[in-house]
PyMOL Python script that loads the backbone (N, CA, C, O; Angstrom):
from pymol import cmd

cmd.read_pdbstr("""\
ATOM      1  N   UNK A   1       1.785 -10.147  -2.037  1.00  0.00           N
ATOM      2  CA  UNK A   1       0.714  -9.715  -2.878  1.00  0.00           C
ATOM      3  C   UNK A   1       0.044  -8.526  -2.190  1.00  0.00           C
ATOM      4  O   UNK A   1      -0.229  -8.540  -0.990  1.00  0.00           O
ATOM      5  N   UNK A   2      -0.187  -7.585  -2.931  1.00  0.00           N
ATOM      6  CA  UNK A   2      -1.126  -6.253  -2.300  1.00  0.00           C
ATOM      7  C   UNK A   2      -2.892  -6.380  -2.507  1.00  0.00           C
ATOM      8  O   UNK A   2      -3.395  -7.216  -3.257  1.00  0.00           O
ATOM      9  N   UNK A   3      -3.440  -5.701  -1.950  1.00  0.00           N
ATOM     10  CA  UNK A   3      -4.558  -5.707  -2.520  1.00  0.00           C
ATOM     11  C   UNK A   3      -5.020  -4.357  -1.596  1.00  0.00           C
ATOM     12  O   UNK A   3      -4.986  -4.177  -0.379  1.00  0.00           O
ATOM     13  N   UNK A   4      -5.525  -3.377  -2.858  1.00  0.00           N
ATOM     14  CA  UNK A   4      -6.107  -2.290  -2.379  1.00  0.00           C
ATOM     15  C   UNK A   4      -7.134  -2.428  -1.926  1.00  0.00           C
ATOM     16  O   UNK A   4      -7.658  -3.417  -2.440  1.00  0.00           O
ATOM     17  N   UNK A   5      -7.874  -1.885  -1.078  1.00  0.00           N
ATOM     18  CA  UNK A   5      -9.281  -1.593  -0.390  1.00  0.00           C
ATOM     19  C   UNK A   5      -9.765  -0.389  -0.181  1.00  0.00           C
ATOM     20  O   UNK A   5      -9.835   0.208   0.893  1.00  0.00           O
ATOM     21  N   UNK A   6     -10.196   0.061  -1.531  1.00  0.00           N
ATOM     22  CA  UNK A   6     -11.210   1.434  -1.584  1.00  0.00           C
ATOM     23  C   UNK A   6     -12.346   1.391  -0.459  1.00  0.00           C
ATOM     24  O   UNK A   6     -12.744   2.456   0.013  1.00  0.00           O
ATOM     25  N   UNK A   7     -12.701   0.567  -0.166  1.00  0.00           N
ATOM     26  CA  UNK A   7     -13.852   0.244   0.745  1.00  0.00           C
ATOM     27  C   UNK A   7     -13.681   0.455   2.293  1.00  0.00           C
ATOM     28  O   UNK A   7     -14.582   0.388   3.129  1.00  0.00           O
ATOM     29  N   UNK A   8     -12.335   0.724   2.517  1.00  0.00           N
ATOM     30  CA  UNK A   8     -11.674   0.806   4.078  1.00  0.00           C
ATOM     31  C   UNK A   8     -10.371   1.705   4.036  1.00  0.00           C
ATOM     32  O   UNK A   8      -9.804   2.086   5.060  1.00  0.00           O
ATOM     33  N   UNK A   9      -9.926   2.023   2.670  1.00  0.00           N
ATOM     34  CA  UNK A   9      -9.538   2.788   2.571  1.00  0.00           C
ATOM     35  C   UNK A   9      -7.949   2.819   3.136  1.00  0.00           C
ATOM     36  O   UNK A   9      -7.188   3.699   3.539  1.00  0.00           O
ATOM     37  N   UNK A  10      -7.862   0.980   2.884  1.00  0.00           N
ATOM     38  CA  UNK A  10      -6.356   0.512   3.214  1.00  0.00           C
ATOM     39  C   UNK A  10      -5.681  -0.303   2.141  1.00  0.00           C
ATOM     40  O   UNK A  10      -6.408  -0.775   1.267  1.00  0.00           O
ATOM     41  N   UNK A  11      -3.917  -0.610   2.078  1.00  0.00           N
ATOM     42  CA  UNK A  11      -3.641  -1.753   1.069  1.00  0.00           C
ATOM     43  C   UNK A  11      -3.050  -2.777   2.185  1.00  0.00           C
ATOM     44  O   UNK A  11      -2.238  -2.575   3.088  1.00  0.00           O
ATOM     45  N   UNK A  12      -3.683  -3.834   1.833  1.00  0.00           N
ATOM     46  CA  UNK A  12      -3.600  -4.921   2.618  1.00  0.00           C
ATOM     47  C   UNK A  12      -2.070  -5.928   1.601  1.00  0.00           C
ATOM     48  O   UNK A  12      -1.927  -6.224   0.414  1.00  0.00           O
ATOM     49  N   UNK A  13      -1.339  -6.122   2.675  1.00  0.00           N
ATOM     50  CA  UNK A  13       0.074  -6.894   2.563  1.00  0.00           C
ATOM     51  C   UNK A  13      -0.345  -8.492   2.554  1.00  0.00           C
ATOM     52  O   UNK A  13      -0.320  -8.928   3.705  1.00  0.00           O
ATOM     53  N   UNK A  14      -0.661  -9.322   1.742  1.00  0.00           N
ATOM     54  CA  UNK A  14      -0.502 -10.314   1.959  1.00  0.00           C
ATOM     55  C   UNK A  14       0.470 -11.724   1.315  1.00  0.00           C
ATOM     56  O   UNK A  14       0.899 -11.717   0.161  1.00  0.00           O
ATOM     57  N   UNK A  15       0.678 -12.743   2.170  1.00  0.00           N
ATOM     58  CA  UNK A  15       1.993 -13.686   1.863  1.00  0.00           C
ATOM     59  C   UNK A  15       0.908 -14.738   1.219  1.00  0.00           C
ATOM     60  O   UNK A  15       0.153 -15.560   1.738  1.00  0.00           O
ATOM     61  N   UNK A  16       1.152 -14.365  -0.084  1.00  0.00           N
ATOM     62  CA  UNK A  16      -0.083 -15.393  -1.192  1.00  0.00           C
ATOM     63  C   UNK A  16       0.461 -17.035  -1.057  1.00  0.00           C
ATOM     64  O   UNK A  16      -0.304 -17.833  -1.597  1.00  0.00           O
ATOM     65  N   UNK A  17       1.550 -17.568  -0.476  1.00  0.00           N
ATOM     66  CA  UNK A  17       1.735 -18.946  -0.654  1.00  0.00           C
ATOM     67  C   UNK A  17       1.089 -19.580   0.418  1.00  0.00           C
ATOM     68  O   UNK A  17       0.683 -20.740   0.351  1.00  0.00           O
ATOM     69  N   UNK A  18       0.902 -18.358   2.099  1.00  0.00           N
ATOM     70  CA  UNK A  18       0.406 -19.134   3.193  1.00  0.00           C
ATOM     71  C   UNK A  18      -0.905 -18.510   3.071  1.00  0.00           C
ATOM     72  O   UNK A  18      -1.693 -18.920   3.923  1.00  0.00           O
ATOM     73  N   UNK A  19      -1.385 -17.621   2.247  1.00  0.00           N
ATOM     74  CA  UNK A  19      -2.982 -17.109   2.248  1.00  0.00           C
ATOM     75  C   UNK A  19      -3.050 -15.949   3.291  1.00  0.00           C
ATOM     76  O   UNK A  19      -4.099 -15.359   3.032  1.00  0.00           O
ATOM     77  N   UNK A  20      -2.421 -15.322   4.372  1.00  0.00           N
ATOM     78  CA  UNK A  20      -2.475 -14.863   5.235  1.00  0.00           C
ATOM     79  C   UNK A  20      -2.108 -12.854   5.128  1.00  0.00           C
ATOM     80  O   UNK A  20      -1.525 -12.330   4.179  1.00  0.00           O
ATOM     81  N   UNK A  21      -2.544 -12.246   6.128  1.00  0.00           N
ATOM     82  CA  UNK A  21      -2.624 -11.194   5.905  1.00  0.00           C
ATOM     83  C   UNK A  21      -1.133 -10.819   6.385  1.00  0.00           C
ATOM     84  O   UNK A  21      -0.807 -11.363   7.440  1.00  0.00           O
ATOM     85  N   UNK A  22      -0.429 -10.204   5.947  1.00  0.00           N
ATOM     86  CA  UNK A  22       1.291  -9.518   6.613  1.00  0.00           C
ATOM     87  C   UNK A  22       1.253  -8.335   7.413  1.00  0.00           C
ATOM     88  O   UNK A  22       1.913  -8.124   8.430  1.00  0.00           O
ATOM     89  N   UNK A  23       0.172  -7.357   6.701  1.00  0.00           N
ATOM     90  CA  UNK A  23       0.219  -5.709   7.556  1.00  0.00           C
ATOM     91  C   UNK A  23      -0.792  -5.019   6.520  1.00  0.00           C
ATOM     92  O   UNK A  23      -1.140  -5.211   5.355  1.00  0.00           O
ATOM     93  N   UNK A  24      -1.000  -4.366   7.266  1.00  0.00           N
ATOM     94  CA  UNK A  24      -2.159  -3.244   6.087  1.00  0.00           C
ATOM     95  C   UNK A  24      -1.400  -1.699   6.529  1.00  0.00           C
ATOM     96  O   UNK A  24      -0.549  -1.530   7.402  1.00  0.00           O
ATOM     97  N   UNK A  25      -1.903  -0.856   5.783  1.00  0.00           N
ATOM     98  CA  UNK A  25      -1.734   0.458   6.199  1.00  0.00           C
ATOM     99  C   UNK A  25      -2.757   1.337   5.871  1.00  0.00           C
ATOM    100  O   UNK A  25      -3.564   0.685   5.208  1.00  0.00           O
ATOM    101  N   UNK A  26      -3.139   2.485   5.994  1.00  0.00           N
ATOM    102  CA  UNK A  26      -4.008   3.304   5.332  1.00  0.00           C
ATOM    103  C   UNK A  26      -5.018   3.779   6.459  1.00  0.00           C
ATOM    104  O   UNK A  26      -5.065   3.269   7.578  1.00  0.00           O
ATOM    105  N   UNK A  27      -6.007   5.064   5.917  1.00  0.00           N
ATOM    106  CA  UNK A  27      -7.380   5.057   6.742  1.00  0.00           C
ATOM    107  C   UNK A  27      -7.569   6.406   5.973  1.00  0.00           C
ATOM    108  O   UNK A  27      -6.806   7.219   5.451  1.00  0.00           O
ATOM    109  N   UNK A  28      -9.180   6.263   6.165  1.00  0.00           N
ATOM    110  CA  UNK A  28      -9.811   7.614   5.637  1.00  0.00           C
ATOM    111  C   UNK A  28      -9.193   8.787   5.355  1.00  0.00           C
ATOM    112  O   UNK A  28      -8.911   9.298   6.439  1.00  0.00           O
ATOM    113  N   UNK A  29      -8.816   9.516   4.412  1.00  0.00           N
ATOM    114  CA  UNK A  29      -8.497  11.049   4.813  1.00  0.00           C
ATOM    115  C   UNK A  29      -7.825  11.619   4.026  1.00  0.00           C
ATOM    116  O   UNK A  29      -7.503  10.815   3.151  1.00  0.00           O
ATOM    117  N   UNK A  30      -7.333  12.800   3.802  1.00  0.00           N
ATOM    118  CA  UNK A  30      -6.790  13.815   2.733  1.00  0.00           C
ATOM    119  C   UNK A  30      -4.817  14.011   2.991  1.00  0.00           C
ATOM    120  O   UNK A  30      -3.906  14.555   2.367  1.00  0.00           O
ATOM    121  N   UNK A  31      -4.924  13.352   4.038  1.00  0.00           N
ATOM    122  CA  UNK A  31      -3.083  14.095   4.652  1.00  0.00           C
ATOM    123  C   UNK A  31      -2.392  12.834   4.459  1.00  0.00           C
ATOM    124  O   UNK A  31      -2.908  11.776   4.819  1.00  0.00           O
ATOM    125  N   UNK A  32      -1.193  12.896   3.881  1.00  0.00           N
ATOM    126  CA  UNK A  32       0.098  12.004   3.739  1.00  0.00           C
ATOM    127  C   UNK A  32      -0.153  10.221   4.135  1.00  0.00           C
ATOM    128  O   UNK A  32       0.139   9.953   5.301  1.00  0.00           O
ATOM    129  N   UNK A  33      -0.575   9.221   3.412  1.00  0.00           N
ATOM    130  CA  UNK A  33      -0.766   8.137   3.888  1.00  0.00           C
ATOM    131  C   UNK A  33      -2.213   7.412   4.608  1.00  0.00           C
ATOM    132  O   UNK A  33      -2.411   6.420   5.310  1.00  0.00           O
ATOM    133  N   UNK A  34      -3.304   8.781   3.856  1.00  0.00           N
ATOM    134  CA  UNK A  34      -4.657   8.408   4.280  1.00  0.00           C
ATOM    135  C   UNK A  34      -4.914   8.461   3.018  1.00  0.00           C
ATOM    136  O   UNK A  34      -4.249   9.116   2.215  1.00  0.00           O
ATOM    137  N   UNK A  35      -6.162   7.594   2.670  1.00  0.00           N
ATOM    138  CA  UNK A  35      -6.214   7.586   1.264  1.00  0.00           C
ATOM    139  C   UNK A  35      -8.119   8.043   1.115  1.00  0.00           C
ATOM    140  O   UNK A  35      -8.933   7.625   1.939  1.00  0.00           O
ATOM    141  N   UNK A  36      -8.400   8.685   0.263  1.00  0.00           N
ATOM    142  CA  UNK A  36      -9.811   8.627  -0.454  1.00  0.00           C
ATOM    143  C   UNK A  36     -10.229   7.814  -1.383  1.00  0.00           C
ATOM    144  O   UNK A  36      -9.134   7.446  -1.808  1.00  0.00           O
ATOM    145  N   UNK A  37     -11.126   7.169  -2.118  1.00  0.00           N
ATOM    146  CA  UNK A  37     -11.537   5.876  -2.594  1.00  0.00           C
ATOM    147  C   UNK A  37      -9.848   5.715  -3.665  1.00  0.00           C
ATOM    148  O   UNK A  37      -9.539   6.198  -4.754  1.00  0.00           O
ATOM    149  N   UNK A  38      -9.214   4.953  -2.841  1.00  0.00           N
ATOM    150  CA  UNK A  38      -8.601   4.134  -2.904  1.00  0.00           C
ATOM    151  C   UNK A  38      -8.592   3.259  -4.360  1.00  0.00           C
ATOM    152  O   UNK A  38      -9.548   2.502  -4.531  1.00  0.00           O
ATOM    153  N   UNK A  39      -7.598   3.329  -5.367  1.00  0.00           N
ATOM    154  CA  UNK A  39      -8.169   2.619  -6.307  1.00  0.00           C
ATOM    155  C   UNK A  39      -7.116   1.497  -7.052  1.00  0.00           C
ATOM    156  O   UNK A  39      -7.485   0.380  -7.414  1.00  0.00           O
ATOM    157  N   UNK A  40      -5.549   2.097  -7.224  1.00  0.00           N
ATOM    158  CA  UNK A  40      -4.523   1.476  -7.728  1.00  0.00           C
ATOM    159  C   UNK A  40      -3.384   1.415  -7.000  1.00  0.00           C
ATOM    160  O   UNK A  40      -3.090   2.072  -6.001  1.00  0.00           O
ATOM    161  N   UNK A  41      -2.504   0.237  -7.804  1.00  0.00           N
ATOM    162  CA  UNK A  41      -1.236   0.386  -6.888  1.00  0.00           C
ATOM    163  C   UNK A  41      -0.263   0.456  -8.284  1.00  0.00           C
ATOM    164  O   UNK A  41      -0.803   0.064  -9.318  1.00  0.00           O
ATOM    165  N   UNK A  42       0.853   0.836  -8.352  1.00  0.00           N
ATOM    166  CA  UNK A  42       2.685   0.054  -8.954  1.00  0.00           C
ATOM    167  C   UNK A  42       3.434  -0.002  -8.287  1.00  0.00           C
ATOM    168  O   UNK A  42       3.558   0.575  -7.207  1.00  0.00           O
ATOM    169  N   UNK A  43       4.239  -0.875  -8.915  1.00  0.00           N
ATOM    170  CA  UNK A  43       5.412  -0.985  -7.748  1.00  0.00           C
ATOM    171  C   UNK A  43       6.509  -0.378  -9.247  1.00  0.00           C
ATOM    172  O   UNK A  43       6.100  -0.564 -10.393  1.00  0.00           O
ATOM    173  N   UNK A  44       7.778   0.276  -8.999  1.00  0.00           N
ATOM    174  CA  UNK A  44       8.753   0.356 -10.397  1.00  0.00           C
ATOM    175  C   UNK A  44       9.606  -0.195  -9.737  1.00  0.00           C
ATOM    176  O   UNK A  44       9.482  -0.648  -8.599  1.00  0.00           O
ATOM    177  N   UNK A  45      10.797  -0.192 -10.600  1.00  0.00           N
ATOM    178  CA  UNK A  45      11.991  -1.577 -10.723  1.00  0.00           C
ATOM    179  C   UNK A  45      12.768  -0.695  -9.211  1.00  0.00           C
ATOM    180  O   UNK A  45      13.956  -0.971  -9.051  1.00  0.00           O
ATOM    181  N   UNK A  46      12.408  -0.125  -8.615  1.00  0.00           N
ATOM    182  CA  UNK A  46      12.986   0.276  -7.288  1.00  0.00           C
ATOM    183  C   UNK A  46      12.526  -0.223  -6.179  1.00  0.00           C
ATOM    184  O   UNK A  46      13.169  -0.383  -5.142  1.00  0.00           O
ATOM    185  N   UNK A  47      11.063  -0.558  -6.428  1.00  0.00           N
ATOM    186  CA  UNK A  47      10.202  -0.839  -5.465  1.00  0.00           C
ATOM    187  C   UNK A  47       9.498  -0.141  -4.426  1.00  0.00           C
ATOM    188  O   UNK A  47       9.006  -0.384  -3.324  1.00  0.00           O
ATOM    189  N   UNK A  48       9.684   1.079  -5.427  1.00  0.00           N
ATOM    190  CA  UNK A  48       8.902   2.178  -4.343  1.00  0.00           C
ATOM    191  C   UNK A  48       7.164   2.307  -5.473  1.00  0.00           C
ATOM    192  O   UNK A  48       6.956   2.294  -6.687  1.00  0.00           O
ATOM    193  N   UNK A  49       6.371   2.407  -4.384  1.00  0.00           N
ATOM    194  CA  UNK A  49       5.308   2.206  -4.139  1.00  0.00           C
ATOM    195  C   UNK A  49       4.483   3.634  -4.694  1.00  0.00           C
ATOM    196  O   UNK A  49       4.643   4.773  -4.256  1.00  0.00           O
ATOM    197  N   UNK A  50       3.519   3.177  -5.842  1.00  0.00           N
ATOM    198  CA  UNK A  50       2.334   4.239  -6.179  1.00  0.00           C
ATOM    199  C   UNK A  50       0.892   4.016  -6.394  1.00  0.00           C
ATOM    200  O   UNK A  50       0.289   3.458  -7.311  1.00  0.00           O
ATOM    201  N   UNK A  51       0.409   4.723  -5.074  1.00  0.00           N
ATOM    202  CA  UNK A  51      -0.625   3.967  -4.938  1.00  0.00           C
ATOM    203  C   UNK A  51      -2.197   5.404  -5.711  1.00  0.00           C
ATOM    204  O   UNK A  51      -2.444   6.462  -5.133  1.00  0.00           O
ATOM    205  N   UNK A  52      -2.557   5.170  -6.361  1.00  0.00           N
ATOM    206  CA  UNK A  52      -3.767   6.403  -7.169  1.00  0.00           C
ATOM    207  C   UNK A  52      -5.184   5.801  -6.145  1.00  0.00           C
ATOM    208  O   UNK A  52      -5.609   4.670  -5.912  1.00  0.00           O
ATOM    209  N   UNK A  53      -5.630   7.235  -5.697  1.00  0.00           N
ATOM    210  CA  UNK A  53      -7.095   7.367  -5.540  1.00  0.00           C
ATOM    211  C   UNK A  53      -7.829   8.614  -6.536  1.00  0.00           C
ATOM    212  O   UNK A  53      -7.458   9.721  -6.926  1.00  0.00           O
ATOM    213  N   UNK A  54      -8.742   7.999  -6.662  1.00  0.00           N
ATOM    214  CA  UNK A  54      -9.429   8.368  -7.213  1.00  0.00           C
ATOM    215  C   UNK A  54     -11.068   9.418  -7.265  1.00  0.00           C
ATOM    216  O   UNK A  54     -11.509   9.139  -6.150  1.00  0.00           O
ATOM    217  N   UNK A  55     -12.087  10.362  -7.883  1.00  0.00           N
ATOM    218  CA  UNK A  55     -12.975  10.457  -7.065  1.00  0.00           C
ATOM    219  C   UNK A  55     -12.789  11.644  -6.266  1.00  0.00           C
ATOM    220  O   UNK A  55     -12.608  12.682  -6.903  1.00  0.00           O
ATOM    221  N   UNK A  56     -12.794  11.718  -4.946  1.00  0.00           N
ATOM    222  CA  UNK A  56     -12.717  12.874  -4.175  1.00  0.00           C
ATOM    223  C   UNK A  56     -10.894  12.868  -3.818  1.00  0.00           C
ATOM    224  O   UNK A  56     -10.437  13.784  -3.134  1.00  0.00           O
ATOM    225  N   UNK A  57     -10.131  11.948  -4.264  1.00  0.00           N
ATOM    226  CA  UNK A  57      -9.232  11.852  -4.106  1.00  0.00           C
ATOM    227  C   UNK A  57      -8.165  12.587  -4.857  1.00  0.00           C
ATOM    228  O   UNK A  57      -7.218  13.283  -4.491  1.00  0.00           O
ATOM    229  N   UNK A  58      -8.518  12.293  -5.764  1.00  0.00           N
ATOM    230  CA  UNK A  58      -7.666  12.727  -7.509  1.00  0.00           C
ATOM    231  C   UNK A  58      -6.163  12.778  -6.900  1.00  0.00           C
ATOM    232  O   UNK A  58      -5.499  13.773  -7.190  1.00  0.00           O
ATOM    233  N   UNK A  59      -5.614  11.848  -6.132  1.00  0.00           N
ATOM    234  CA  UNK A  59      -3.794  12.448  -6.033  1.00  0.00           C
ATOM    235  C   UNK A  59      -3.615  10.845  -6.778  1.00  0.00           C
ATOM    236  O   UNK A  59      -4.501  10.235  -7.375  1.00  0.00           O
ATOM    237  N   UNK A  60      -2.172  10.386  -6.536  1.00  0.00           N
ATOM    238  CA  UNK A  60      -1.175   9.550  -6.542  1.00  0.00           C
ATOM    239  C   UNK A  60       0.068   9.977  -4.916  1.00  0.00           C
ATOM    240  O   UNK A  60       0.461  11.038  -4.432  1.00  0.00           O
ATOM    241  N   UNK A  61       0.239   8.883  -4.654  1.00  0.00           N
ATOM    242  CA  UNK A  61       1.416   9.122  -3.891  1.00  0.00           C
ATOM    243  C   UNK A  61       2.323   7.886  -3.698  1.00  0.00           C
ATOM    244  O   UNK A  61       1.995   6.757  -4.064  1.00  0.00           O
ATOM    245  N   UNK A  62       3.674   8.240  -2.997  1.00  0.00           N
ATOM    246  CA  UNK A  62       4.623   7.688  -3.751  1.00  0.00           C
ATOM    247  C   UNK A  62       4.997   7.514  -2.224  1.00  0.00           C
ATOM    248  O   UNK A  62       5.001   8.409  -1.378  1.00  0.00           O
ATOM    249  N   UNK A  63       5.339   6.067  -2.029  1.00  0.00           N
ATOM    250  CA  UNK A  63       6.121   5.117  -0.624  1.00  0.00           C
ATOM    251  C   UNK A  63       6.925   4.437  -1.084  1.00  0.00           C
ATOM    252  O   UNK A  63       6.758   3.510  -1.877  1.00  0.00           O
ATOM    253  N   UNK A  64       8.193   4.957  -0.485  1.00  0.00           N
ATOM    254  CA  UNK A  64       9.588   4.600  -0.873  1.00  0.00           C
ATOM    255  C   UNK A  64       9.612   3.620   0.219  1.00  0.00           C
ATOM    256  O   UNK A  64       8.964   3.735   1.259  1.00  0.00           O
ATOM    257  N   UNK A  65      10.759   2.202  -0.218  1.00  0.00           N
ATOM    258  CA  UNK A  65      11.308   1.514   1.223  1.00  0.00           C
ATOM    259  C   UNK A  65      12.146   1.497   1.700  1.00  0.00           C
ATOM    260  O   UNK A  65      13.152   1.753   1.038  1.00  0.00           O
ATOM    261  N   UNK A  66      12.318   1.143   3.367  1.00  0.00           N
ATOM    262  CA  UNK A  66      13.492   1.622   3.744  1.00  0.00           C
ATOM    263  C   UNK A  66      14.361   0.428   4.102  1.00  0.00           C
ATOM    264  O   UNK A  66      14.085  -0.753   3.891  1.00  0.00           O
ATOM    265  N   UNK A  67      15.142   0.778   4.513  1.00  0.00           N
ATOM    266  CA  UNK A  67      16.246   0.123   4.706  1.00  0.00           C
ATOM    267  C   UNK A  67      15.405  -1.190   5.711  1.00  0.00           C
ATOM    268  O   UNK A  67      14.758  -0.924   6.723  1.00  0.00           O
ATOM    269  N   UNK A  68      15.578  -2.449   5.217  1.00  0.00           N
ATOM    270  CA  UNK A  68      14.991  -3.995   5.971  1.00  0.00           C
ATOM    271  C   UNK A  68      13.767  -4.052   5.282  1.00  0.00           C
ATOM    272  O   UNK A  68      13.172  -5.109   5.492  1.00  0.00           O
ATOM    273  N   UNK A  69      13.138  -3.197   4.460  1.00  0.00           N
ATOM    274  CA  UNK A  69      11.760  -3.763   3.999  1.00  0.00           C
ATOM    275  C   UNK A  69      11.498  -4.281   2.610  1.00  0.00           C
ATOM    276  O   UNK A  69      10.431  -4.527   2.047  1.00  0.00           O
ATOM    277  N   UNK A  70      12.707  -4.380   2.215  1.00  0.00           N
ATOM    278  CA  UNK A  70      12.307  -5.181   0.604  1.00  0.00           C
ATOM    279  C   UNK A  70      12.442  -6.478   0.570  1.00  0.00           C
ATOM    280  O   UNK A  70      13.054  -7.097  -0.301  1.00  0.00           O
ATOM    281  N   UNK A  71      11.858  -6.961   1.547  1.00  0.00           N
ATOM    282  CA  UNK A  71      11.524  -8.836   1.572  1.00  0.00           C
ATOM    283  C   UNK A  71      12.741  -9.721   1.765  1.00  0.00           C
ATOM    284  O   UNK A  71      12.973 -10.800   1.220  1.00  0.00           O
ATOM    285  N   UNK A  72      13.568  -8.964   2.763  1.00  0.00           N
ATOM    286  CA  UNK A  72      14.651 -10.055   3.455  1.00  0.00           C
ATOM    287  C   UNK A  72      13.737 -10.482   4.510  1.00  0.00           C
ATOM    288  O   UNK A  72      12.617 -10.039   4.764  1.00  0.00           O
ATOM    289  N   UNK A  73      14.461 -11.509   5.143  1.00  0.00           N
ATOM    290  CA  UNK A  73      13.902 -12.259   6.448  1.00  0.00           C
ATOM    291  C   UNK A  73      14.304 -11.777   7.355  1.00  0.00           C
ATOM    292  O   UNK A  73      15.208 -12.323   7.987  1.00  0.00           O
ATOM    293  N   UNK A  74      13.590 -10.173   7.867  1.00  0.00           N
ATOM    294  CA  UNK A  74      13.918  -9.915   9.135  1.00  0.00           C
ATOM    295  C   UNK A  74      14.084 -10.591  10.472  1.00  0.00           C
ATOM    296  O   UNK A  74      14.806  -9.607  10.636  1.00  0.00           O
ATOM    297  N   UNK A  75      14.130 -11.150  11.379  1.00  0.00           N
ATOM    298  CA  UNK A  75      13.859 -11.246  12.767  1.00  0.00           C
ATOM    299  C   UNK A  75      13.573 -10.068  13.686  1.00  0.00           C
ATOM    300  O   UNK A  75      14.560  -9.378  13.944  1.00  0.00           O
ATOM    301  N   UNK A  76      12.720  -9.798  14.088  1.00  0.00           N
ATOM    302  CA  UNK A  76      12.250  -8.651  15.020  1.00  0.00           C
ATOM    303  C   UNK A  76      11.944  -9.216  16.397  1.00  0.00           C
ATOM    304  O   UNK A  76      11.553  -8.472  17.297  1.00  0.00           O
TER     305      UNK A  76
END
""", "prot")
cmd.dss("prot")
cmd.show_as("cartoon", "prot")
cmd.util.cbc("prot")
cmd.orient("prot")
């Protein structure tokens, strides 16, 4: 489950069956993977990632996944 945070200006990864947080990403800012008030997410049938801010933000941007991150059971 995702959940954006305009407020910190991250999207928080979480595993909704154990309640728990997985990874966040994000932080203040205008350059590649920093976000301004933070507002939406989609995912399309690829699973690459569009996340819209809004506000002082006005973009969309687009996070593709890579190879091990579309919800196999890694071991690391």
């Amino acid at each position: 489950m995702f959940d954006v945070d305009g407020g910190d200006e991250v999207l928080w990864i979480f595993d909704r069956a154990a309640g728990t947080i997985l990874a966040g990403f994000g932080r203040p800012g205008h350059q590649a993977g920093e976000f301004t008030f933070l507002h939406s997410i989609v995912l399309d049938s690829d699973s690459n990632m569009f996340l819209g801010e809004t506000i002082g933000g006005r973009r969309v941007q687009k996070f593709v996944p890579v190879e091990g991150d579309q919800g196999e059971d890694d071991q690391h």
